[in-house]
C-alpha positions as CSV (number, residue, x, y, z in Angstrom):
1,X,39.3,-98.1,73.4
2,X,38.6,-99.7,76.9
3,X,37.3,-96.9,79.4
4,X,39.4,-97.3,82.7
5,X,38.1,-98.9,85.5
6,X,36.5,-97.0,87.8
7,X,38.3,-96.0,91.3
8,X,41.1,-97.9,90.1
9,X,44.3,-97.0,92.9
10,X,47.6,-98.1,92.2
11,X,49.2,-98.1,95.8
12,X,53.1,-98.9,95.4
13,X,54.9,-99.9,98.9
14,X,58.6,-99.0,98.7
15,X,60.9,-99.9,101.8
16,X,64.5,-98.1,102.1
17,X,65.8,-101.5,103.1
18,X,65.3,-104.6,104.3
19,X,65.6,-103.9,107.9
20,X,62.9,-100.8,107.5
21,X,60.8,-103.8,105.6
22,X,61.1,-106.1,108.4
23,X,60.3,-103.8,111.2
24,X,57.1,-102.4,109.4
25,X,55.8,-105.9,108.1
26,X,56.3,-107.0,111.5
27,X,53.4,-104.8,112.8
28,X,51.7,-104.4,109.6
29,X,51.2,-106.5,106.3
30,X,51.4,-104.5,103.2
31,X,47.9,-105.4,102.4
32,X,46.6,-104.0,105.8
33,X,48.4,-100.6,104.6
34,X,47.1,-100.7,101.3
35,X,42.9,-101.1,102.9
36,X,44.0,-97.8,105.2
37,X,44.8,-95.5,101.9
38,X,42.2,-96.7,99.8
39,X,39.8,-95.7,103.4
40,X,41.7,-92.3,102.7
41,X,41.0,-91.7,98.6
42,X,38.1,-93.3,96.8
43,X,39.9,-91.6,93.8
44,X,41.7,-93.3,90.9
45,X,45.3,-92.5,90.2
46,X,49.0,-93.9,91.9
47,X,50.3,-93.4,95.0
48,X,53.6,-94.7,96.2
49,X,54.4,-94.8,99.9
50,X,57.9,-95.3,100.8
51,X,59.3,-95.4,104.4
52,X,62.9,-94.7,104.5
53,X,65.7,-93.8,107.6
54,X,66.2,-91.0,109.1
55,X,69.1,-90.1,107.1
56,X,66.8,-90.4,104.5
57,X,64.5,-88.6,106.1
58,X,66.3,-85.4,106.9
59,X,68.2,-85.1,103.3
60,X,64.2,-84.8,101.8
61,X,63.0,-82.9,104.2
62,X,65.7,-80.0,104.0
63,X,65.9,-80.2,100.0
64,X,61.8,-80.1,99.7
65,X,61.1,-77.9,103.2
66,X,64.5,-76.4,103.7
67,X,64.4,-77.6,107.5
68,X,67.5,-79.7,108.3
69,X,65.6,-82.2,110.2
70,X,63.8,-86.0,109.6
71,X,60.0,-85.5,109.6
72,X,57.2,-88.4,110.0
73,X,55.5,-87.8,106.8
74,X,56.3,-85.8,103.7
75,X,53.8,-86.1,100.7
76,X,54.8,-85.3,97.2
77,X,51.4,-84.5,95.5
78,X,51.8,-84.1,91.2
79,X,48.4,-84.5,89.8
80,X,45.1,-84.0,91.5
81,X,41.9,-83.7,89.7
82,X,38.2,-84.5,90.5
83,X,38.5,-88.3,89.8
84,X,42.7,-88.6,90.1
85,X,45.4,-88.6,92.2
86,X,49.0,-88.7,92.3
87,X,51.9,-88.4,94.6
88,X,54.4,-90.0,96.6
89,X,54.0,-90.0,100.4
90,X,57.3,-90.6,102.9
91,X,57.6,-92.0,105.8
92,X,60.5,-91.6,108.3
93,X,60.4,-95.0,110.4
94,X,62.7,-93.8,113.2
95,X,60.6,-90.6,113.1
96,X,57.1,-92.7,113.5
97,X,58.6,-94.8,115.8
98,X,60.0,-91.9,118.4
99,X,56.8,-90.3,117.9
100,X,54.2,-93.2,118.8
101,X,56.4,-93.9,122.0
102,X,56.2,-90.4,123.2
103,X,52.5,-90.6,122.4
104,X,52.0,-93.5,124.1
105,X,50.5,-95.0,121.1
106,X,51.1,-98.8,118.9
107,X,53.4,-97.9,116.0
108,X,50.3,-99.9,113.8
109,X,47.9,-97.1,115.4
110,X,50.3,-94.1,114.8
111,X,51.3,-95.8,110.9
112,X,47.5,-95.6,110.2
113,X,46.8,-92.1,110.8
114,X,49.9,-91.1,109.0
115,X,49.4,-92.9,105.8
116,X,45.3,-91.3,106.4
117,X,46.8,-87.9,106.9
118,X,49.5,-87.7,103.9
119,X,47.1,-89.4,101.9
120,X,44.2,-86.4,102.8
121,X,48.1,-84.3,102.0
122,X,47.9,-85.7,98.2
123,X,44.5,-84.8,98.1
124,X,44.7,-80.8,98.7
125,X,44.0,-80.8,102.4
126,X,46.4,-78.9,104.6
127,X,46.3,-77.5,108.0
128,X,47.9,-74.0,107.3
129,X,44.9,-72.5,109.1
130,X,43.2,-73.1,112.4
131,X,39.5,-73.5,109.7
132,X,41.5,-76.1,106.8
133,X,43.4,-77.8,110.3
134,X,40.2,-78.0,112.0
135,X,38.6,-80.0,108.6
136,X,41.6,-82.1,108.0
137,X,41.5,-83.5,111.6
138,X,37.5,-84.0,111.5
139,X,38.0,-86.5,108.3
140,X,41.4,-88.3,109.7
141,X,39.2,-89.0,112.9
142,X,36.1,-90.0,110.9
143,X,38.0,-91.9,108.4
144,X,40.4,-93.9,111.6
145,X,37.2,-94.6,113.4
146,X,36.0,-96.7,110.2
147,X,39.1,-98.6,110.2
148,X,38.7,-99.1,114.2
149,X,41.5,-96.8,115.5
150,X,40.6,-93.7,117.9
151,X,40.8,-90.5,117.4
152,X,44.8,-89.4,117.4
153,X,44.2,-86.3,118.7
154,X,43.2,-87.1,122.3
155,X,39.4,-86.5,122.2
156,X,36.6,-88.7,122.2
């Protein structure tokens, strides 16, 4: 029996519809979204992003989180080991959108550090506590400033 290759990531892009497809794809190519996750999991394993409305959005986040709102990201972790990961990862365009205009960021630069940070989500980090926040932001800014963004928290 063949032995699986190593570090081998299956990265599925799902789009809600076509105009969530066109939007995205007009700022980013799928291929540029699949280099950021692989920057954010040297494991082996699938993960599927999908960016969907915010109606689609909000009906996810109140069945998973019970809060009746759209969120940017939601991630869907279901198996993590030392070498494997697996989960689905949800984007809420409008969400993103709203969010990197308030910011006064590109939707590219804001897309990247999402996709980084519910990819770090699949992987068991979590920002529950000021110590496990303080860690997960340290690698998202580490991990951005290899793929040439700054650091999305304000500081240098």
């Amino acid at each position: 029996m063949p032995s699986p290759s190593k570090s081998k990531l299956i990265i599925e892009l799902q789009y809600a519809s076509p105009a969530i497809e066109a939007t995205l794809t007009s700022q980013v190519s799928d291929s540029l979204i699949k280099k950021w996750v692989k920057a954010a999991s040297a494991l082996s394993g699938q993960l599927t992003l999908r960016f969907v409305n915010a109606a689609e959005g909000k009906k996810l986040n109140f069945a998973f989180r019970k809060k009746d709102k759209a969120t940017n990201v939601l991630t869907f972790p279901y198996e993590l080991s030392k070498s494997t990961v697996s989960a689905d990862i949800i984007f809420c365009l409008p969400v993103l959108q709203k969010e990197a205009k308030e910011q006064g960021k590109t939707l590219k630069a804001h897309l990247a550090h999402l996709i980084v940070h519910g990819c770090l989500h699949a992987q068991a980090y979590d920002h529950e506590t000021k110590k496990d926040a303080q860690k997960m932001e340290a690698l998202e800014v580490q991990i951005l400033k290899k793929l040439g963004f700054s650091n999305p928290y304000g500081d240098s």
